[in-house]
Structure formats: C-alpha cells, structure tokens
C-alpha positions as CSV (number, residue, x, y, z in Angstrom):
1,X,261.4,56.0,219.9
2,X,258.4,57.3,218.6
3,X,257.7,60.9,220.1
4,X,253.8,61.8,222.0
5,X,252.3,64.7,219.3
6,X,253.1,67.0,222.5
7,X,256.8,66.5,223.0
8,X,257.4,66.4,219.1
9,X,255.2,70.0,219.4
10,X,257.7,70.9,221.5
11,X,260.9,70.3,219.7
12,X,259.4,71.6,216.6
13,X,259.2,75.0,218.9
14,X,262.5,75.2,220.2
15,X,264.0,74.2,216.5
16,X,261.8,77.1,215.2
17,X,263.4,79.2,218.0
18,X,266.7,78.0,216.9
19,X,266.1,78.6,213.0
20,X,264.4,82.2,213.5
21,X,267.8,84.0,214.2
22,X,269.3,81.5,210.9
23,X,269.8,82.5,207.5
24,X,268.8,80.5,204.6
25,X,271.5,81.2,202.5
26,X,274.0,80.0,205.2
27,X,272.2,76.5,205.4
28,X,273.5,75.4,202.4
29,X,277.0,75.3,203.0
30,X,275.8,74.3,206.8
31,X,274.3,71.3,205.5
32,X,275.7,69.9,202.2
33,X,272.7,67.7,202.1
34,X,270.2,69.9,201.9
35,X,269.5,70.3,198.0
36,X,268.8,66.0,197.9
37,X,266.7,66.0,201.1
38,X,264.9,69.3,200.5
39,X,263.8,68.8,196.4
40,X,262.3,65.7,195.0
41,X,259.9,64.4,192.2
42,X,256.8,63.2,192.4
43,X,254.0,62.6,189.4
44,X,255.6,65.5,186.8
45,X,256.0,68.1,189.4
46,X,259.1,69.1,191.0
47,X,259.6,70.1,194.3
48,X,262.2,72.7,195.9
49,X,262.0,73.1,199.4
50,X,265.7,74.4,199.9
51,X,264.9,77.3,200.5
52,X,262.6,77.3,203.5
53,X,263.3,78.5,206.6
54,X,264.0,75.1,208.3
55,X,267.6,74.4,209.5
56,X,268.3,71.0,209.5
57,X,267.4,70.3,213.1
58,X,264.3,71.9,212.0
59,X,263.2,70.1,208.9
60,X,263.9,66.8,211.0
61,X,261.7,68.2,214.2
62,X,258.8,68.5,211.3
63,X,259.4,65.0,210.4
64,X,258.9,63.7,213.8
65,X,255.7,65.9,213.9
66,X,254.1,64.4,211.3
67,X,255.3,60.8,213.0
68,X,253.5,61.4,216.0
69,X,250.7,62.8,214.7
70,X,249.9,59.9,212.7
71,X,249.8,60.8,208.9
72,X,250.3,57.4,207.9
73,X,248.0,55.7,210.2
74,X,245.1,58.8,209.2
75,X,246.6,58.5,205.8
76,X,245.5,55.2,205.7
77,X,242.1,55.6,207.2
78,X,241.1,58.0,204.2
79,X,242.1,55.6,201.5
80,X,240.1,53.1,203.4
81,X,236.9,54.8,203.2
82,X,236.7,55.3,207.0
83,X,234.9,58.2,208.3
84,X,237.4,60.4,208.5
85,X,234.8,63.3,208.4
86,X,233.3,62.7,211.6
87,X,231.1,65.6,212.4
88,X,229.2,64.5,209.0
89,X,229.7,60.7,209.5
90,X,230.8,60.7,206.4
91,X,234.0,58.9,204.0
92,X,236.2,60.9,201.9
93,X,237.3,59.2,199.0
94,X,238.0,61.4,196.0
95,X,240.6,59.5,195.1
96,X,238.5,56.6,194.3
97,X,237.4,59.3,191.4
98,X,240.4,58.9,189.7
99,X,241.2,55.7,190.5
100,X,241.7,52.8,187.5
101,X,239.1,51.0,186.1
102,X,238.5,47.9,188.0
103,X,239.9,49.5,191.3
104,X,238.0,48.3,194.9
105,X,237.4,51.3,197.3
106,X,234.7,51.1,199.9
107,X,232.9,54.2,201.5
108,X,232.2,52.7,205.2
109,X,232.2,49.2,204.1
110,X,230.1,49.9,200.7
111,X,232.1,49.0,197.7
112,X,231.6,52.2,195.4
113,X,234.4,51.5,192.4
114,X,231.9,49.9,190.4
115,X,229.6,53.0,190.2
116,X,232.6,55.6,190.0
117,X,233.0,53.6,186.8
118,X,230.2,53.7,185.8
119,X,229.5,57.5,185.7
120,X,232.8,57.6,184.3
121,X,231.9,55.8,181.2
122,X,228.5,57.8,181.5
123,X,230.3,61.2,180.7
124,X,232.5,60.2,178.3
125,X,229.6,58.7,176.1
126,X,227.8,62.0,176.6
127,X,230.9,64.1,175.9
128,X,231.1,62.0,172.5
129,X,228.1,62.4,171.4
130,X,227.6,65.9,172.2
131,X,231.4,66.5,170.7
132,X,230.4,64.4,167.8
133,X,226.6,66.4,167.3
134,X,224.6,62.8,167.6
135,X,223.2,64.7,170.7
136,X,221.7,67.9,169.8
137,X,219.3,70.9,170.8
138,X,215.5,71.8,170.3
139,X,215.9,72.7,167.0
140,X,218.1,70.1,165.4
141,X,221.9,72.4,165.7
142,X,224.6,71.2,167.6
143,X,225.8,72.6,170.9
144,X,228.5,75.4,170.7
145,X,228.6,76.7,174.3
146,X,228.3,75.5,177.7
147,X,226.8,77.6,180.8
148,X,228.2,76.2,184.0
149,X,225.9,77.2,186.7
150,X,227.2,76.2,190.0
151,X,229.7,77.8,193.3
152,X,232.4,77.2,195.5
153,X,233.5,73.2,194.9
154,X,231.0,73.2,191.9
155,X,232.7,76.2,190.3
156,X,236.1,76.9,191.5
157,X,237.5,73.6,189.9
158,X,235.6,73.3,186.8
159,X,236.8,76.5,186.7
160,X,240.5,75.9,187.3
161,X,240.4,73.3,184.7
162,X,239.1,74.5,181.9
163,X,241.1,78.3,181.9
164,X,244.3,76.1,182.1
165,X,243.5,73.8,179.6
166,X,241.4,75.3,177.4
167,X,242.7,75.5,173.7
168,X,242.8,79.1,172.2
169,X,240.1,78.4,170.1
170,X,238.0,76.3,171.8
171,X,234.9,74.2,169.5
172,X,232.7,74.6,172.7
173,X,232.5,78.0,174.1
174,X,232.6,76.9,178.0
175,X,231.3,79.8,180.0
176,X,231.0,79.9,184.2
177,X,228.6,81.3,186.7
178,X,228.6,81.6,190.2
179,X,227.7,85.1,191.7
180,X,223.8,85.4,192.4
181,X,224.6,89.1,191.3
182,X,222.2,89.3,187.9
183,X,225.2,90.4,186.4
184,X,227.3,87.5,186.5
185,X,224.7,85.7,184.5
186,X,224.2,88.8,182.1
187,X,227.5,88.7,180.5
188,X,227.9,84.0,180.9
189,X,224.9,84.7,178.4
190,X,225.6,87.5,176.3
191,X,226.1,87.1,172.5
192,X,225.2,83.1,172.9
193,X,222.5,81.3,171.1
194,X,219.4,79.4,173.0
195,X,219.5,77.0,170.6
196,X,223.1,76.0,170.8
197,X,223.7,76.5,174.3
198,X,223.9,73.7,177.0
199,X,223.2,75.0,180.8
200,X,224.7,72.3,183.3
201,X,223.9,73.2,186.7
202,X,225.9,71.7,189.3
203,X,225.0,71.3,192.9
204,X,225.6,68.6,195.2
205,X,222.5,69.4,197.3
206,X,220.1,71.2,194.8
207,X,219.3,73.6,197.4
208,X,222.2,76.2,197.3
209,X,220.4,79.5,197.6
210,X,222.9,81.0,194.6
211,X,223.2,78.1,192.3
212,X,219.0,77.9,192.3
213,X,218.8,81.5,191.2
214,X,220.8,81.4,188.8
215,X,219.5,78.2,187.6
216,X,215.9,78.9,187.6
217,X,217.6,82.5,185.4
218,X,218.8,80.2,183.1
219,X,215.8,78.1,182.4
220,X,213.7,80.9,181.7
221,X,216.0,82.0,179.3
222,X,216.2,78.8,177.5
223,X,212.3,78.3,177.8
224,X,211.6,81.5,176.2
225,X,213.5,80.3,173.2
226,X,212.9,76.8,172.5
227,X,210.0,74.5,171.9
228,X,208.9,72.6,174.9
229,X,210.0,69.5,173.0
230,X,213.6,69.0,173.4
231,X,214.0,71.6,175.5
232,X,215.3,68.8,178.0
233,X,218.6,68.3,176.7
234,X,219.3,71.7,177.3
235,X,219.5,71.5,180.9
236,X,221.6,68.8,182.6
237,X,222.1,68.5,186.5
238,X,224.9,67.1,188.5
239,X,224.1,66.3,191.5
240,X,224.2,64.3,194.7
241,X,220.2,64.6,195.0
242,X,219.3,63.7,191.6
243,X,215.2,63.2,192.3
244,X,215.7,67.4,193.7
245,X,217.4,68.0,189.7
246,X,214.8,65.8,188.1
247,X,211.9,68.0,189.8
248,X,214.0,71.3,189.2
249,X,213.2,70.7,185.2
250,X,216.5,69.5,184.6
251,X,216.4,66.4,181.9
252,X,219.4,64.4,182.7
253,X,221.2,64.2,185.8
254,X,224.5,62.9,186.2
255,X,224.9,61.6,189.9
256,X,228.4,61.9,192.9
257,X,228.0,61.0,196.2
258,X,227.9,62.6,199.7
259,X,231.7,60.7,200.5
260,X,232.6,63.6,197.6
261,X,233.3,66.7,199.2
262,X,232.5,69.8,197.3
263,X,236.1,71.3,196.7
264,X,237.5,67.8,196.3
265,X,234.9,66.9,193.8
266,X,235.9,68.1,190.4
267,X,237.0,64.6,189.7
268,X,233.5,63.4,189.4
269,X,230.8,64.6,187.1
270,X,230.7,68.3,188.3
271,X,233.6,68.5,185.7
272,X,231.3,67.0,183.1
273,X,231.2,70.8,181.2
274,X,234.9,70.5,181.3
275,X,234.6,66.5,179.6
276,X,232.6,68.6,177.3
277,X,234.4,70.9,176.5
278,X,238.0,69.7,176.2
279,X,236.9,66.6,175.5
280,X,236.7,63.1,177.6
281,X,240.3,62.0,176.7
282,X,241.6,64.9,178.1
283,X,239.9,64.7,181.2
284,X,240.8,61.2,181.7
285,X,244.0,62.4,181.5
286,X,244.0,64.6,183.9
287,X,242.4,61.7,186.4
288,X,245.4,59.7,185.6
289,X,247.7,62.6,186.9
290,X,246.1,63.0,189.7
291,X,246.4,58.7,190.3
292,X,250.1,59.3,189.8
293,X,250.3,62.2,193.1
294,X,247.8,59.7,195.0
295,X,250.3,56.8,194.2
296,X,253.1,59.1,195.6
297,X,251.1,60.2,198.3
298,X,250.6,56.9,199.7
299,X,253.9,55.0,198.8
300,X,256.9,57.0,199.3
301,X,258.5,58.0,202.7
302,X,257.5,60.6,204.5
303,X,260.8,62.3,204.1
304,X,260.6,62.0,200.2
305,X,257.1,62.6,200.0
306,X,255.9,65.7,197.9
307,X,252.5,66.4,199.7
308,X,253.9,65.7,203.5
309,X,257.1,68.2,202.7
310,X,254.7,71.1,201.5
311,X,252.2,70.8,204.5
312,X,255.2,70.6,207.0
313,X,257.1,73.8,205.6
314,X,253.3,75.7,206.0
315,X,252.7,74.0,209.7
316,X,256.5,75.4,210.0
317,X,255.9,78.9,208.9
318,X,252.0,79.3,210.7
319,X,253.1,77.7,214.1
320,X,256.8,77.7,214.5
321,X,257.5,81.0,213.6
322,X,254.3,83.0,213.3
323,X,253.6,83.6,210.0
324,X,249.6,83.7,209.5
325,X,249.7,84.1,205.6
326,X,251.2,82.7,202.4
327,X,251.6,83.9,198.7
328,X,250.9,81.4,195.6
329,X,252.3,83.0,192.5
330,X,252.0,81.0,189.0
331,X,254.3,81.6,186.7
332,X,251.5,80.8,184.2
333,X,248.1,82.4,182.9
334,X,246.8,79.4,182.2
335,X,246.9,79.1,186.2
336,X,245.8,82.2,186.8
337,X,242.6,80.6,189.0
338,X,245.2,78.4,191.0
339,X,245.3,80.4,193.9
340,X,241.4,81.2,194.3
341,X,240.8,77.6,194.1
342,X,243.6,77.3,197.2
343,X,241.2,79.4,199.0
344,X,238.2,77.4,199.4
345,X,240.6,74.3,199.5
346,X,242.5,75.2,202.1
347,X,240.7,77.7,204.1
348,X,237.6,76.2,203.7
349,X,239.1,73.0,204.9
350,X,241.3,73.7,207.3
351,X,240.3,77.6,209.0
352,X,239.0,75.6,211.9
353,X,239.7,76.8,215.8
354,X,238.7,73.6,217.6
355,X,240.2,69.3,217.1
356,X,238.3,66.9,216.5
357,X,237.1,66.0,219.8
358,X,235.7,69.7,220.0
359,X,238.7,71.2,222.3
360,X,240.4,74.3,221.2
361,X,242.9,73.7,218.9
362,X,245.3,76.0,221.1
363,X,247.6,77.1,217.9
364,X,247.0,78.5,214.7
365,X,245.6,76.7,211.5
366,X,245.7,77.4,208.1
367,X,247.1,80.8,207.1
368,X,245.2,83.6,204.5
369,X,246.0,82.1,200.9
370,X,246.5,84.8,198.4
371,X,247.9,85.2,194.8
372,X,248.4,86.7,191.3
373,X,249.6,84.9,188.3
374,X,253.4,86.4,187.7
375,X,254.5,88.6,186.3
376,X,251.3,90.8,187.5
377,X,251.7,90.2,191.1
378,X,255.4,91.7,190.9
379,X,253.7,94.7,190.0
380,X,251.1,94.7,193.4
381,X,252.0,92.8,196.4
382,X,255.6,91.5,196.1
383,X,256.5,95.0,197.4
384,X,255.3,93.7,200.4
385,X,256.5,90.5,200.5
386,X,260.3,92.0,199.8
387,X,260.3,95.0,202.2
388,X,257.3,95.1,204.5
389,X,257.9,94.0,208.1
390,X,255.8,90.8,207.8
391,X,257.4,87.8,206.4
392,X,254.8,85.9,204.0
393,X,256.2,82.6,202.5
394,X,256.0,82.2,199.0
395,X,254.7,79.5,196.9
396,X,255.8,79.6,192.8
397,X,254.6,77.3,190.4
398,X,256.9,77.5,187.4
399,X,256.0,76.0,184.0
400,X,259.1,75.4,181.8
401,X,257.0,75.5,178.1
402,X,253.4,77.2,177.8
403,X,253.3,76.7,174.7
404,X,253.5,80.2,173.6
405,X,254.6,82.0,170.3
406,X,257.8,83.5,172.0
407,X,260.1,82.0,174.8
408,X,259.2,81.5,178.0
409,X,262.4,82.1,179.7
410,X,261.5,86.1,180.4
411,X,258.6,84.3,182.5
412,X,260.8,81.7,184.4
413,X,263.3,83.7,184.8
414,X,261.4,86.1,186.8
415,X,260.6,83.2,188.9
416,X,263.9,81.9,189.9
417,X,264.5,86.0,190.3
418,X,262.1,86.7,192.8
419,X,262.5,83.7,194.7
420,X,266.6,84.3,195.1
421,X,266.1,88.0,196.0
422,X,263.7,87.3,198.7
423,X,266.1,84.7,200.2
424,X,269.2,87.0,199.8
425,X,268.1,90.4,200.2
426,X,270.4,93.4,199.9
427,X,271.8,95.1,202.7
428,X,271.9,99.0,203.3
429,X,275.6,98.8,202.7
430,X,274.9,96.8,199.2
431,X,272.5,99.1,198.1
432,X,274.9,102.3,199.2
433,X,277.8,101.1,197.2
434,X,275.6,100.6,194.1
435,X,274.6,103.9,194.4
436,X,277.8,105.4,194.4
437,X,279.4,103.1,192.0
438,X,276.6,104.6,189.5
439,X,277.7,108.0,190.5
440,X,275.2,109.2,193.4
441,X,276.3,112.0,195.3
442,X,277.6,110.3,199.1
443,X,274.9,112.2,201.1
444,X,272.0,111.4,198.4
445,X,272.8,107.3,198.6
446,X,273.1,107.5,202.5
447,X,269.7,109.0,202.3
448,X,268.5,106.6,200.0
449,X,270.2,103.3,201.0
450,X,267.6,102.3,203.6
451,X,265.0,102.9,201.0
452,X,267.1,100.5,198.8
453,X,267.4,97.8,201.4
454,X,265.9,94.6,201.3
455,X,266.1,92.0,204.6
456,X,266.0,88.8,202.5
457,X,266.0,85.4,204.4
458,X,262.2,85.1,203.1
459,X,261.4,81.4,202.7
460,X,259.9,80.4,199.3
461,X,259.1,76.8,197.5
462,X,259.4,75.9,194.0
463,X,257.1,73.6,192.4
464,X,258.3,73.1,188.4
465,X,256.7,71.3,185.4
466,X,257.9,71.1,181.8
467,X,254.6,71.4,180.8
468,X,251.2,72.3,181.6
469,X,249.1,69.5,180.7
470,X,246.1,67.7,181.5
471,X,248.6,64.8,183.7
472,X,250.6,67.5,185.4
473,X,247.4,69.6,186.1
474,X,245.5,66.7,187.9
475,X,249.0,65.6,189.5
476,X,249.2,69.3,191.0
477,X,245.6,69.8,192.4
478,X,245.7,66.4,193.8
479,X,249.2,67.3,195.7
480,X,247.5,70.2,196.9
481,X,244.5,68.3,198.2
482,X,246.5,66.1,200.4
483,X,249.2,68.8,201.6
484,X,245.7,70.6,203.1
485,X,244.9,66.6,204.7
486,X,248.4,66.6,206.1
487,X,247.9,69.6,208.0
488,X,244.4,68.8,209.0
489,X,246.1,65.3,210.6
490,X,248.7,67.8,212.3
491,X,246.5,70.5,213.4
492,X,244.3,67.4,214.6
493,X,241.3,68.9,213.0
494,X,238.2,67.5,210.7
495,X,239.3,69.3,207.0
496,X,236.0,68.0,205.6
497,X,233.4,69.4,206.9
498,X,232.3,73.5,206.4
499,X,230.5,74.8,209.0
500,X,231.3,78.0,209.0
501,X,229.7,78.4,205.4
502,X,226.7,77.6,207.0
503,X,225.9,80.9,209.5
504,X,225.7,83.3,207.0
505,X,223.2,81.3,204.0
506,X,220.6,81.1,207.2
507,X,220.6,83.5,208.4
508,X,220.6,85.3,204.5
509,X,217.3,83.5,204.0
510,X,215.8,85.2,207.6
511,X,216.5,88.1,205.8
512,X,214.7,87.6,202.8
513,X,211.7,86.7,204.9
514,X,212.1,90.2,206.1
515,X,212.6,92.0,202.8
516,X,209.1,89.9,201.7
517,X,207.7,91.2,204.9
518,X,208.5,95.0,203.8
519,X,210.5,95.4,206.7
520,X,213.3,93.5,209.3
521,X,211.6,92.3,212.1
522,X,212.2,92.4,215.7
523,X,214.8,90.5,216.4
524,X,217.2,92.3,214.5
525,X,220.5,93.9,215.2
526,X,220.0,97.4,215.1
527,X,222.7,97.9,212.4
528,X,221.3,95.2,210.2
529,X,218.1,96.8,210.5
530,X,219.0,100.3,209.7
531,X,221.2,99.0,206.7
532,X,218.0,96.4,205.1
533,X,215.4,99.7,206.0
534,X,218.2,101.4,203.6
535,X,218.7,98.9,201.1
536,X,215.1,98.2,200.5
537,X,214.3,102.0,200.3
C-alpha cells in the first residue's frame, strides 16, 4: 500500500536515525545487493551511489518518499506541458528543446514542436553561414570572435558549454560577459577586432538591468568602428521579447519562449554563440544527449532511475540527517564551470522556504552547492570535508579520457582516492602505528595521532563517463536538471519560478534614482544611506 507523503516522511526519519550511527563500509558486506541496486547507467553516464549514507532500510524509505510524493504523476505533468510553474502560470518544457524533429509537445494545450523546429533549423543555417563566411561584417571580413553578452540562465550555460567543449584552438574566439562591473566587458573586448567581432546579447526579457549595460557598452563600441551600413549583423539578440531586441538596435533576433526558464534554457537559441562557435553539429549533439537522460528520466523505474537516485541521496543528506551543504568536484577542466552552473540551477530553483500552496515548507530545501575542479580543490576545501566536524557529501564527476597529451589516470585516480578515504577514514590508532612503524618517537606519534586522524564514513557519489563529449555533456546537464525537479516534487515546492532574484534588482534601481538625485532619499535605512553618501563621495 501506497504510503500518505507524511507517514513515508516519517519512516524516512526514523531510517535516517537508524543509518546515522551506521558505517558505510559495513553496508557492503550487510547487504550484498547493494553495488547492483545502488549504480546504474543511464544515457553515457554512470552512476555510483554505494557509497551514500543510506542503509538498506534507508535507500528503500527514500523510494517510498518519492512514491508518495508523486514523481511520476508530477513527472508526467511537466512532459505534458501543464503548468507546473504555478505562481507564473506558466509550462516548463525544456525538453521539448531537445526533442526530435517531428516530436508533439504542447505548452498548456498549444502545440509548440513545430516552432522549436523551426528555430532549430534557424541557427544551424546561421551557424553555417557565419562558419562558412557567406555571412559577414561591415566591411566585407568574416567573423573571428563572438561577445556573449547576457547573465545568470543566459550566461552560466552558454558558458558551461563552450569551456567544456571548446577545441584548443578554436576558429571563433567565443568570449562571455556578464558582470555590469566595466571591467568584465574591458578584457571580453580587449585585443578583438570591430570588424570581425559578432556581439549576441541574450536576454529573455530585454530588460535585465546588467545585460542592457553591457549591451548598450557593446554597441557603442561596435558603432564607433563600423559604417552604419552593415553594422546590423553585428548585433544579434536572443530573446523572448523580440519587438524590445528589435528597438534595442539589434538586427536579427532569434526568438524562445516564456515556457523556457532561464537556467533550463541553454537548449534553445541562447546557446546560438555556442552553435557558432563549435559549430551546429556539435550542438545538435549535445541536444541528442540530453534526449537520451530525458528518455531515461521518463522510462525507467524509479529504483533504476539515474535522476530520481541522485535527488533522493541529497533529500537524504539535507533532511534525514542534517547536512545543509554539498561539494561537486570534476575531475575535469573542461568542467571546471560545472559547479557554478549547479548554483543557479539548483539554488535558484529550489532555495525556497514555503510549498506550493504558500505554507511553510517546515524542513529544509536545497543545500549550499559548492566546487572546484580536482585536483585544485584537494588543495583548498577537501581539508574540510576530511576532518572538519561537518559532514558535506560529495559529488565527483570522473572523466575516463580528456583527451590529453599524457594519461589521465593520475587525475582519476585521485578521484576514486578521495572518495575511498572519506568513506574509510583512519583512526587515531591507524595513524599512531604508522607513525611508529616509520620510526616516530612513542610520545611524538601519541601527540600527533589525533592530528593524523580522519572519521571517514563521509557519503560521496560517483558519476563516470569515458568521455567528455558533446552527447555525454547534454546527457549530464539534463540529469542534473531533473534531479533538482525531483526534489522540488519532494520538497513540494514550485522550482521554476525566482522570486527571490527579484528584491534586490528593484530595489537596485530605487537606488539609482537616488544617486541621480545627488543623494538617498528619505526613506532610506540609515546604513544604506551612510554607505551611498560614501560611495558617491
């Protein structure tokens, strides 16, 4: 029988109880099933979950979790094109994005395949013929550079995209800003060429205080050093409010809808620089992969299912045993961005304190996301993750080739390293009798063997490809895009909407009505005050 979402809540609690006081190591030989229940493959990727902190008892209580909470049933709802993003009224269908040609998805009711379609052949026939130099510049050269302007969901995935993929030597110099510090857009532009550069500014509202600045930055630069004729395919906008781009100055405009969430959207044309750039073959690819993890996602069991398993061991960690942050480490440069796009993906979506129907939420949500590509973080905050008192799960994503001019193994094998020494640990003991086996004075290693001494039974994942490449790219942001849904359908909160992003841009501009005035105004804090009075001094 089917649990309510409270009673499975409340065996998830007392399993978590249970498991708190377990040992990971020991749950191998306690449960000789646990390597073929807790890894699987999905899309290219593979998945190790063995050694979480779940007993078996545990991993099942998760199970029945996600059964009463519905992930099929909301699951459903999303590929459906209901609106699943209530507050806004809206659908969420990014995987329509990467969907085949010819497939049928409907945004409330309206059948939108067709026009995904279209825009798709759209940018490939402008990434040919910029590629190809039919389409050129002001004065006749081809492009050789790109200047993404554009932030948050029309940066950080562009973004992700192109420094993993990118070739070496790249035939389009792709180049991204975001900041609305001057600086940011200083050194996108430095050393490139007016006439061979292509600005596409990306903005699914044309109205983002940060992306305009930097836009209108941009055109001057480009005005002040190319005819007005032809000056137009200089400066493209992508957009959800194409008539806003057209009136901006921009002279194309590739259109995505308002059913395309901003970090979920860099399946549409806010990649187009990336089309560009790499070329349309490879982004197609990377569509495909993605397919593949939305395929999985929706066919396979929830107990084999790649995206449900990850969300579950994070719901297990934030609410069954208290642990309000996780660590994303890839064992790959070339996914060095990975974890700051997690961060708007995931806490963005799902740092939310109230359901859906407006009640609080009454547990926590989604943890702090942090990372560093390894080997570099090894060097900074594993030290905490070993030894301090907070236990922070650990996510690695481990490529097998990067196509590199030396073997990879020294990288992997860190990996595999890191992850077995935070589930094993050493004990005072251990580190004493090394001590003294290398010939440390008795008094010196009992000083030292608490210094020495790892706790272990930190849970990690592993998430393994052979290679990096544009199908196991999309087939890995994808899984992370509908792990964070999973947990939004457990949590029972809306993961598409971003209010909290809101606050802070309105009350920016109130501000700048102040710094126009020459002064803040009466309404204002004290401290705010004293600090504009000093800024603007």
């Amino acid at each position: 029988m089917t649990k309510t979402l409270d009673e499975a809540w409340s065996v998830l609690d007392a399993a978590a109880r249970a498991s708190a006081s377990a040992r990971i190591v020991d749950q191998f030989a306690a449960d000789p099933e646990r390597m073929s229940r807790m890894t699987l493959d999905a899309a290219g990727l593979h998945l190790d979950l063995s050694k979480q902190s779940w007993t078996r008892e545990a991993f099942d209580a998760c199970l029945d979790l996600a059964r009463a909470a519905d992930v099929e049933g909301r699951r459903a709802a999303l590929f459906a094109g209901e609106a699943v993003n209530l507050t806004e009224g809206r659908a969420v269908l990014h995987p329509a994005l990467r969907a085949d040609a010819g497939a049928d998805f409907h945004a409330l009711g309206e059948p939108v395949s067709a026009e995904v379609d279209q825009v798709r052949a759209d940018i490939r026939a402008y990434a040919d013929a910029v590629r190809s130099g039919e389409l050129r510049g002001a004065t006749g050269e081809r492009f050789a550079a790109i200047v993404h302007v554009g932030i948050g969901g029309s940066d950080l995935g562009p973004r992700v995209v192109w420094d993993a993929l990118r070739p070496l030597e790249p035939t389009i110099d792709l180049r991204f800003v975001a900041n609305i510090d001057p600086r940011d857009m200083a050194e996108a532009l430095t050393g490139l060429n007016p006439a061979t550069t292509l600005v596409v500014v990306v903005s699914k509202t044309f109205t983002t205080q940060e992306t305009l600045a930097n836009a209108e930055a941009a055109k001057a630069w480009l005005q002040a050093a190319l005819p007005t004729e032809g000056m137009s395919n200089h400066f493209i906008g992508v957009t959800a409010a194409p008539d806003k781009a057209e009136a901006f100055g921009c002279g194309r405009t590739f259109a995505f809808r308002d059913w395309v969430g901003g970090r979920y959207s860099l399946w549409s044309a806010v990649s187009l620089s990336c089309a560009v750039a790499l070329g349309p073959d490879e982004f197609e690819d990377m569509l495909a992969g993605a397919r593949d993890m939305d395929e999985h996602f929706v066919e396979a069991p929830l107990e084999r299912n790649a995206p449900v398993l990850l969300a579950l061991a994070q719901v297990f960690n934030v609410d069954g045993l208290d642990r309000p942050a996780r660590t994303v480490a890839p064992y790959a440069h070339a996914l060095r961005r990975l974890p700051s796009f997690l961060q708007q993906l995931e806490m963005e979506s799902n740092g939310k304190r109230v359901r859906r129907d407006g009640s609080e939420v009454g547990r926590q949500t989604c943890p702090v996301v942090f990372g560093e590509p390894g080997t570099n973080g090894q060097h900074a905050f594993f030290q905490q993750i070993h030894q301090g008192p907070q236990v922070v799960p650990a996510e690695f994503v481990v490529v097998k080739s990067t196509h590199a001019q030396r073997p990879e193994s020294p990288l992997w094998s860190n990996a595999l390293a890191q992850m077995q020494a935070l589930m094993l640990g050493k004990t005072a003991e251990a580190a004493r009798a090394e001590m003294l086996a290398g010939g440390m004075d008795v008094a010196e290693a009992e000083r030292l063997a608490p210094h020495r001494a790892f706790p272990g039974n930190r849970p990690s994942t592993a998430i393994v490809m052979d290679r990096l490449t544009p199908c196991t790219l999309g087939a890995l942001l994808a899984l992370y895009e509908h792990k964070t849904f999973v947990e939004g359908v457990i949590w029972d909160i809306n993961s598409f909407d971003q209010w909290g992003v809101e606050l802070g841009k309105v009350l920016a501009k109130a501000i700048l009505k102040d710094v126009e005035a020459g002064g803040p105004s009466a309404d204002l804090d004290p401290s705010t005050a004293a600090l504009l009075t000093r800024l603007m001094g």
